[in-house]
Backbone bond lengths (Angstrom), bond angles and torsions (degrees), N, CA, C in turn:
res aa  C-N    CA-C-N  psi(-1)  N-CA   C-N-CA  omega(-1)  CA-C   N-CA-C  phi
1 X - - - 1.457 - - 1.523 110.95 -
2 X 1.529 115.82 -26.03 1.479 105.89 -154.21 1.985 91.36 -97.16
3 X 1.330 115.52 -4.31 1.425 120.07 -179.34 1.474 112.65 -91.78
4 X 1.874 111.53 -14.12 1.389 100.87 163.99 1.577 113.98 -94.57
5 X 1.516 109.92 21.35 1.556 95.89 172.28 1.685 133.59 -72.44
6 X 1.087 153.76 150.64 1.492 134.86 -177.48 1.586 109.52 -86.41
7 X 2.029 89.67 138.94 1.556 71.02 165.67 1.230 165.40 -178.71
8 X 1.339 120.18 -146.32 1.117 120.37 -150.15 1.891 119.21 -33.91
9 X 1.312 120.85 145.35 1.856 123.72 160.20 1.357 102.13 -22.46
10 X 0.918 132.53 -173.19 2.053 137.56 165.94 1.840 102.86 -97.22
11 X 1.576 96.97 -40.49 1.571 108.02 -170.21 2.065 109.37 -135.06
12 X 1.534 97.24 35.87 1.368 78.32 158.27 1.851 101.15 -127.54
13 X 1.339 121.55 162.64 1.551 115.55 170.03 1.636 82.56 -147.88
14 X 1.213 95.14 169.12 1.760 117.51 168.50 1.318 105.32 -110.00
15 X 1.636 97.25 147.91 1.427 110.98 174.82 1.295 128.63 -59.89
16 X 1.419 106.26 0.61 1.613 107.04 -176.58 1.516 101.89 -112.55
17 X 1.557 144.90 122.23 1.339 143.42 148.67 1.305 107.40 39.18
18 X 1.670 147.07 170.06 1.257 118.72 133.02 1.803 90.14 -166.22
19 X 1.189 109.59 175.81 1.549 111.57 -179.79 1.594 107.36 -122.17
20 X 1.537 122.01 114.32 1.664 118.24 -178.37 0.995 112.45 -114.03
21 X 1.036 104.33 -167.47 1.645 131.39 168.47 1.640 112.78 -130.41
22 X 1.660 116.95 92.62 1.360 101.21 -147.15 2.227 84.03 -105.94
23 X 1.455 87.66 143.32 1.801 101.20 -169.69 1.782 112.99 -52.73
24 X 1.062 106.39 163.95 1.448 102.31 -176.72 1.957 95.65 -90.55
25 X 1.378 103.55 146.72 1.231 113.14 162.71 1.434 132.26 -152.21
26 X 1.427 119.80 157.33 1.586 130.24 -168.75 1.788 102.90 -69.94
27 X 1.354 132.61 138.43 1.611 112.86 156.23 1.462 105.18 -143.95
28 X 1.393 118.76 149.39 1.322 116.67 146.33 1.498 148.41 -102.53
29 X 1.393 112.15 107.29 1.152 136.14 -147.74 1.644 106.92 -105.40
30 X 1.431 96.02 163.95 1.435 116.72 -159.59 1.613 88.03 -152.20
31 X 1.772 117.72 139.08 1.583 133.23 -151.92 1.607 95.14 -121.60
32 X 1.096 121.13 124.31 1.626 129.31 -172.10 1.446 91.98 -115.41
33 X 1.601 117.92 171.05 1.171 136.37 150.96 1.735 122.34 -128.25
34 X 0.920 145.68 136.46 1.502 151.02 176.39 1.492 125.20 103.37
35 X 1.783 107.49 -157.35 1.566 74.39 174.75 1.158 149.78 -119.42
36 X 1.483 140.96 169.24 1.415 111.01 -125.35 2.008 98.53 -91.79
37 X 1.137 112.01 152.94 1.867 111.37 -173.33 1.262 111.02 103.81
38 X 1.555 112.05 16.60 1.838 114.15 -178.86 1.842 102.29 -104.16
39 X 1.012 124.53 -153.43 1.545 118.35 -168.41 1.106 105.87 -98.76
40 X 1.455 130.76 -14.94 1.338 141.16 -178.98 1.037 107.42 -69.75
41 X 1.554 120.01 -75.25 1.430 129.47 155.17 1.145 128.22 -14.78
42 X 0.975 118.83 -55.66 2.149 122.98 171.94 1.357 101.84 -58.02
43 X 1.501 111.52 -54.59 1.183 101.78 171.76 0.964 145.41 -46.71
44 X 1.248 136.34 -62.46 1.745 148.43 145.23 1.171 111.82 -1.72
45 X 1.645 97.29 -66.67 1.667 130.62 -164.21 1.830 99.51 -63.51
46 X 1.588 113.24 -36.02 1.455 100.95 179.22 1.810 118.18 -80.75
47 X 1.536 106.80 -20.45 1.255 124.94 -175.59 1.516 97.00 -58.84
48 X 1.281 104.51 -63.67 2.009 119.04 -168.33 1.690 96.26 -32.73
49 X 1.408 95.71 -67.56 1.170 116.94 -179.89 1.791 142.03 -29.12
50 X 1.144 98.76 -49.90 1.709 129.88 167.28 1.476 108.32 -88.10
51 X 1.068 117.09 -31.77 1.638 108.05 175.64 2.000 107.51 -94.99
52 X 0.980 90.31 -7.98 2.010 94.91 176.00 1.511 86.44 -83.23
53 X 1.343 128.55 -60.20 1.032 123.61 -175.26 1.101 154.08 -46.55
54 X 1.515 104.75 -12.42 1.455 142.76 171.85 1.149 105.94 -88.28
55 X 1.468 127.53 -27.89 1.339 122.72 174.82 1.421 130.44 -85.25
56 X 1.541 137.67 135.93 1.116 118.72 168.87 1.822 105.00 -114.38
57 X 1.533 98.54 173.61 1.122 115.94 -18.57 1.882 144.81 -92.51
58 X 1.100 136.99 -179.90 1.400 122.88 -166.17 1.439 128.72 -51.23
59 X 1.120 144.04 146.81 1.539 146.75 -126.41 1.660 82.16 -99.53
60 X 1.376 127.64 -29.85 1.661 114.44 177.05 1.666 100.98 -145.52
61 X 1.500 100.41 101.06 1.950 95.36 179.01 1.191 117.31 -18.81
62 X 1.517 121.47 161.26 1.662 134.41 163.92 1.613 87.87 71.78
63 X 1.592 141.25 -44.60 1.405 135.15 -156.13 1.823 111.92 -52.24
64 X 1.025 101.78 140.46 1.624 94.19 -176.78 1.796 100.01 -104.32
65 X 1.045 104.90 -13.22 1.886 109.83 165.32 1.301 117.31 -127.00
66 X 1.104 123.70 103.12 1.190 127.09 147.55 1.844 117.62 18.90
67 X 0.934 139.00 137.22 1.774 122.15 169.68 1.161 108.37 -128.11
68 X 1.348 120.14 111.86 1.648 163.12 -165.32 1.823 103.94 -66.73
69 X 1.679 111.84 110.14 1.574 82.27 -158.95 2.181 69.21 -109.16
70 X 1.766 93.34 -178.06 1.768 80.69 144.02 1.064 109.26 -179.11
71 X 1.399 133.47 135.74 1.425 139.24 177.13 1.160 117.85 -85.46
72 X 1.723 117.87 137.72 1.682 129.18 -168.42 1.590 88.85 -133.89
73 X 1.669 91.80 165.32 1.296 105.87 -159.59 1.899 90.95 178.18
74 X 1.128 96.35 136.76 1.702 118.07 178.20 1.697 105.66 -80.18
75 X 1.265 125.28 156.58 1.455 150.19 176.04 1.310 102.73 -65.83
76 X 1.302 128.45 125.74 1.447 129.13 176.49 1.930 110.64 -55.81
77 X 1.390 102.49 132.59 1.509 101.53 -174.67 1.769 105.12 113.21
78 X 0.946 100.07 -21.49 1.890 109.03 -163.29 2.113 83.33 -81.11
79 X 1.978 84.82 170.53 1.824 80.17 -177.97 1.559 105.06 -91.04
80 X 1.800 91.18 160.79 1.674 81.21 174.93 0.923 125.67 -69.26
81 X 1.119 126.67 159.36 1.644 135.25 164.97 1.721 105.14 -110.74
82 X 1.469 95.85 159.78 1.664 95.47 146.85 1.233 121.77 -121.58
83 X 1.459 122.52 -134.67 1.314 133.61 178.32 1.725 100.32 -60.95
84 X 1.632 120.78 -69.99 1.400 124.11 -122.09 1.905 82.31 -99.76
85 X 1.438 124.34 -10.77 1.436 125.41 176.52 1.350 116.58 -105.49
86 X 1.987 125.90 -2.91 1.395 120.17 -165.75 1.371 114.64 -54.63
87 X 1.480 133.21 -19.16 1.268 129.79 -179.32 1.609 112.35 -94.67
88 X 1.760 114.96 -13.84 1.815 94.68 -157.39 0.870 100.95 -109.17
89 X 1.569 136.87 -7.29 1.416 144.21 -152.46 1.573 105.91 -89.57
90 X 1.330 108.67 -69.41 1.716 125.78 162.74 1.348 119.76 -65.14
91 X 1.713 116.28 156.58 1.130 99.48 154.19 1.474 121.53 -83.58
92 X 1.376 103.07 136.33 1.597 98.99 171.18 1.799 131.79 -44.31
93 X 1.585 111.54 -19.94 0.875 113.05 174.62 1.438 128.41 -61.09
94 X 1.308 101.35 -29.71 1.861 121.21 170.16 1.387 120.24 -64.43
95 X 1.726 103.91 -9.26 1.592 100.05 -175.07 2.100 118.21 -58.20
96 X 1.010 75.36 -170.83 1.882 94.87 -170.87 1.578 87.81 -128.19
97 X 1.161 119.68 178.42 1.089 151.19 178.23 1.434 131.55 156.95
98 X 1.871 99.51 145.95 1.514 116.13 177.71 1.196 92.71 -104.16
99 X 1.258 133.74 137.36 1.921 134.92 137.76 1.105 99.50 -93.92
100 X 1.708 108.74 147.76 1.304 105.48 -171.97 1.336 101.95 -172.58
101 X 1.613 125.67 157.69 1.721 137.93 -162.68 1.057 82.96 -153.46
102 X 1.764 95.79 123.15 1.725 112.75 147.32 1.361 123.26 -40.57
103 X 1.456 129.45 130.15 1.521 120.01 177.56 1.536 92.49 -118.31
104 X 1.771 123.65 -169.86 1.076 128.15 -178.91 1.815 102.09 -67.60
105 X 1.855 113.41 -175.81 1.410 102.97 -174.52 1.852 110.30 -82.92
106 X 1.370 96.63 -21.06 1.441 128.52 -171.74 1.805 102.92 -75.04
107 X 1.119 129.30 -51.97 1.021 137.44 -177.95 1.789 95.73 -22.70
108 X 1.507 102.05 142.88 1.405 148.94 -150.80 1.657 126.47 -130.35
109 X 1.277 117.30 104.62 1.574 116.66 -164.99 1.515 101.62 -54.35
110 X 1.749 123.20 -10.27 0.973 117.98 156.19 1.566 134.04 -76.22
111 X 0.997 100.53 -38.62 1.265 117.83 149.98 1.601 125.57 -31.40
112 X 1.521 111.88 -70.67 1.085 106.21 -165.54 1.908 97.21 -77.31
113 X 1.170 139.25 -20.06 1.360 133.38 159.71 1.594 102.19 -41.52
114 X 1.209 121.18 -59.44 1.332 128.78 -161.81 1.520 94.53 -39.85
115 X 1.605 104.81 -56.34 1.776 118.11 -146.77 1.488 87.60 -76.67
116 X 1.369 142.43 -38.13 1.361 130.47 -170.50 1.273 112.19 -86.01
117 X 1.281 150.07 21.14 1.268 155.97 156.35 1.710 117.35 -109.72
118 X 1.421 98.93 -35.90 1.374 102.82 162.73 1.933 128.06 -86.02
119 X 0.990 67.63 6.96 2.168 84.51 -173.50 1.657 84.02 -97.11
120 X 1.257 129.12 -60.34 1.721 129.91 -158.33 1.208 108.12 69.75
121 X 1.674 143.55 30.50 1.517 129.25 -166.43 1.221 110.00 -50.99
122 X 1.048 124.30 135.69 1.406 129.11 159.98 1.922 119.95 -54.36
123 X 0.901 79.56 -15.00 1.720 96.99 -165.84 2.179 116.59 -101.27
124 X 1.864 96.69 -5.76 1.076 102.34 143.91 1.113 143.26 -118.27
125 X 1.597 107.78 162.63 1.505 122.08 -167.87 1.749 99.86 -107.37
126 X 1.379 93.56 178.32 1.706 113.67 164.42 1.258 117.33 -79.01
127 X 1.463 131.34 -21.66 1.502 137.24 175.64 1.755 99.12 -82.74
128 X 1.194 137.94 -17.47 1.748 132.50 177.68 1.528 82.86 -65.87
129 X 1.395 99.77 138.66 1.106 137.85 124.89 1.148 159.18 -106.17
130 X 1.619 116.35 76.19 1.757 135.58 -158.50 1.504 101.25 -64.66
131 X 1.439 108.65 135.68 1.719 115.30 176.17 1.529 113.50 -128.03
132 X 1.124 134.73 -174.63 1.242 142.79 110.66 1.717 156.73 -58.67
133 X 1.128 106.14 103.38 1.435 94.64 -170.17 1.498 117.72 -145.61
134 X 1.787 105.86 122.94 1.531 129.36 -152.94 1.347 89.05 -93.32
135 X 1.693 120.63 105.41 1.861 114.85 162.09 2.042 87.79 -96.60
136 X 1.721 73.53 135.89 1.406 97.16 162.84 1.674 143.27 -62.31
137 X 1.573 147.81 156.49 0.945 108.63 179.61 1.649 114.21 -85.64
138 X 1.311 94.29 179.29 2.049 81.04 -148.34 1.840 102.04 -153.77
139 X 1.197 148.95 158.74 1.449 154.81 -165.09 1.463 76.72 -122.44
140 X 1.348 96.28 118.79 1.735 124.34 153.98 2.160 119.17 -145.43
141 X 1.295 87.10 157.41 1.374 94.69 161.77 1.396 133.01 -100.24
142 X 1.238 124.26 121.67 1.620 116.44 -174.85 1.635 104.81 -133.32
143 X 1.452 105.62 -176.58 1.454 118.85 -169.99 1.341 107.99 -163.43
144 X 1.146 144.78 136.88 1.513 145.50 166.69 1.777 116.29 -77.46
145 X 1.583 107.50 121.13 1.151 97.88 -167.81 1.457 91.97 -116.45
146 X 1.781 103.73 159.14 1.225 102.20 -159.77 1.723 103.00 -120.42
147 X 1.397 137.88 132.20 1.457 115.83 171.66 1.776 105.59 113.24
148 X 1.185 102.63 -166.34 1.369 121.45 179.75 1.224 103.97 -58.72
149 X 1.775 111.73 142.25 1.100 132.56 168.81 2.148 120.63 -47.93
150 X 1.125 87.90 -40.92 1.903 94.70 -173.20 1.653 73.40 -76.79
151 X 1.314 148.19 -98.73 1.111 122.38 -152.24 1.602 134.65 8.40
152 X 1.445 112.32 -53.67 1.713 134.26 -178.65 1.233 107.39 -26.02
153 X 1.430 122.56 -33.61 1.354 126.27 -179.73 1.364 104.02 -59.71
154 X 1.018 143.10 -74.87 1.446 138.74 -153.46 1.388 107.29 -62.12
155 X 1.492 106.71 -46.12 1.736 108.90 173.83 1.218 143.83 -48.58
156 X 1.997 78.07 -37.59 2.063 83.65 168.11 1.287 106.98 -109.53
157 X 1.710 133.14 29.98 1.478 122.01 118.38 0.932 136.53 -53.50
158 X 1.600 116.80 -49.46 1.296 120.55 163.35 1.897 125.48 -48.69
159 X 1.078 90.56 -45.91 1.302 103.09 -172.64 1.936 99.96 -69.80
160 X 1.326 113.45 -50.52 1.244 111.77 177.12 2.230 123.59 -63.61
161 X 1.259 92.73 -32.45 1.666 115.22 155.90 1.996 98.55 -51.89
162 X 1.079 94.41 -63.64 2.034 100.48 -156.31 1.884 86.04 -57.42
163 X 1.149 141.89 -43.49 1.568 151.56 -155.03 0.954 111.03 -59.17
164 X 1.745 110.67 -63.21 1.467 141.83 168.61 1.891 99.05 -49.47
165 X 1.189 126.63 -82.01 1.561 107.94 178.16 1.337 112.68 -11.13
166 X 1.555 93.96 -75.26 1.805 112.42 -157.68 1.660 104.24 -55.30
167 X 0.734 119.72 -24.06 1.230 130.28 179.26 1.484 125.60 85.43
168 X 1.704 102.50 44.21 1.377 102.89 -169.57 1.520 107.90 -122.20
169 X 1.497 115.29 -173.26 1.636 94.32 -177.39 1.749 92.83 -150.55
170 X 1.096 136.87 163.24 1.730 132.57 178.15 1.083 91.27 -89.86
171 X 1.835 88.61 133.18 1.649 127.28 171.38 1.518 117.12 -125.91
172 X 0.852 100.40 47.25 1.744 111.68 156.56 1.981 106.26 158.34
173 X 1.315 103.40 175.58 1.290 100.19 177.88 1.601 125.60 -18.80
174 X 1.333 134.20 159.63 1.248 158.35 146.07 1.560 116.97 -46.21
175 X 0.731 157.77 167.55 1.670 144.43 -161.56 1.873 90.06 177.19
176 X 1.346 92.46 129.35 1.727 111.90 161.04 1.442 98.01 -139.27
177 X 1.189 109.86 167.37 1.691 148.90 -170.02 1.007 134.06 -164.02
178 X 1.640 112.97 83.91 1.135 108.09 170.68 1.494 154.56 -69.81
179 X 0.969 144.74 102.42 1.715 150.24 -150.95 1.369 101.65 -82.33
180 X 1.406 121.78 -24.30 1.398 115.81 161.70 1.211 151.77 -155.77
181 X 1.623 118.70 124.80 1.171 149.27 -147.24 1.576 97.81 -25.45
182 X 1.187 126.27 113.30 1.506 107.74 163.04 1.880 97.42 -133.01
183 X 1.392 105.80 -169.55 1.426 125.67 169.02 1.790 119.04 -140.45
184 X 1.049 125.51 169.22 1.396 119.53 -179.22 1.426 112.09 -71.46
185 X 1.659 137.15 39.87 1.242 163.58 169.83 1.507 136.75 -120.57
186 X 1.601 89.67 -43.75 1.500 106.74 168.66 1.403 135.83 -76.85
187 X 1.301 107.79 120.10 1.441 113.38 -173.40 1.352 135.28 -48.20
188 X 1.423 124.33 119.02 1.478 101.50 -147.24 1.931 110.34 -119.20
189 X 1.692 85.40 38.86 1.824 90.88 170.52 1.775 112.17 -68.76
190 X 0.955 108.75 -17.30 1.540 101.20 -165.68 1.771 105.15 -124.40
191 X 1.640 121.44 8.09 1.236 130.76 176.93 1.996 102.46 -52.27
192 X 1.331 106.42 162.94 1.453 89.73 -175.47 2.295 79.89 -149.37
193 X 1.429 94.24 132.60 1.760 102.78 -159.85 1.239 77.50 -123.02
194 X 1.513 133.06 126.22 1.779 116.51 135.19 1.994 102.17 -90.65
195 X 1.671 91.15 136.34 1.702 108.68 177.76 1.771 96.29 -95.55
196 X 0.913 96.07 126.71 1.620 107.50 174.58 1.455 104.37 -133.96
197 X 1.689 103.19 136.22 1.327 105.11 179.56 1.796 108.81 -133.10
198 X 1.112 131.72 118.94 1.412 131.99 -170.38 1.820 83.77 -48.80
199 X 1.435 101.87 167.26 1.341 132.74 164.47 1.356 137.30 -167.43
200 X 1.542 111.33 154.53 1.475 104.54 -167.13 1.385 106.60 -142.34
């Protein structure tokens, strides 16, 4: 049932719960450790960013930035979590993470060399290691969250509440997306995140 759903935009969700079918897509990503909003993190997160940007074409037409998605995920051995507990259970410091920008489907590990030498980020080093990586299309639940980052908690109750109905549970990483450009400066009352979490 959940494979005849249509689907979903790449980057739109509604503010209310919902159950998709979110599209398969190409990204190039860069692998963090700890937790996420420290200097490392911006960093990464600005690297993805400036080197997507170099690429055409842009990760969402008309976009004038690139949109920075990234999947987290705990150290094997750590407790489970699900949806509506991924932040309170662990410390966040133990997280995993992908940062990562849609590139074209075609895009090329040559390619993305191309875009990271021609980007110059200031924000990379010789220890990044930029890749490729094809997520499949896939049945998840998401929700658009609106505001400050610590907020997330309530959202992915809700969102973890809406799962439990449907009767589904997260099957692979945690997934955010950001829609807008910020830095560890920018004020983030009016930031707009859809949390998407695969499910099965």
């Amino acid at each position: 049932m959940a494979d005849a759903l249509p689907l979903t935009d790449h980057f739109a969700a509604s503010d209310e719960p919902e159950l998709v079918r979110s599209p398969a897509a190409r990204y190039v990503f860069v692998t963090g450790a700890g937790a996420p909003g420290d200097d490392e993190y911006y960093r990464k997160k600005a690297l993805i960013v400036d080197v997507a940007r170099a690429l055409a074409p842009a990760s969402s037409p008309g976009a004038s930035e690139p949109v920075a998605e990234g999947q987290y995920w705990y150290p094997e051995g750590s407790t489970p979590v699900g949806i509506a507990d991924f932040y309170s259970v662990n410390p966040v410091s133990e997280l995993h993470y992908r940062l990562m920008a849609a590139v074209g489907a075609t895009a090329s590990d040559e390619d993305i060399a191309a875009a990271r030498l021609a980007a110059g980020s200031p924000s990379d080093t010789a220890q990044d290691r930029l890749e490729l990586f094809d997520l499949p299309e896939e049945t998840a639940v998401q929700v658009m969250h609106h505001g400050p980052f610590a907020g997330e908690l309530a959202t992915l109750d809700r969102l973890g509440r809406f799962a439990e109905r449907t009767g589904v549970a997260r099957n692979g990483p945690h997934r955010e997306m950001y829609l807008d450009a910020y830095t560890s400066e920018t004020p983030q009352d009016t930031l707009r995140t859809i949390l998407r979490d695969p499910v099965a």
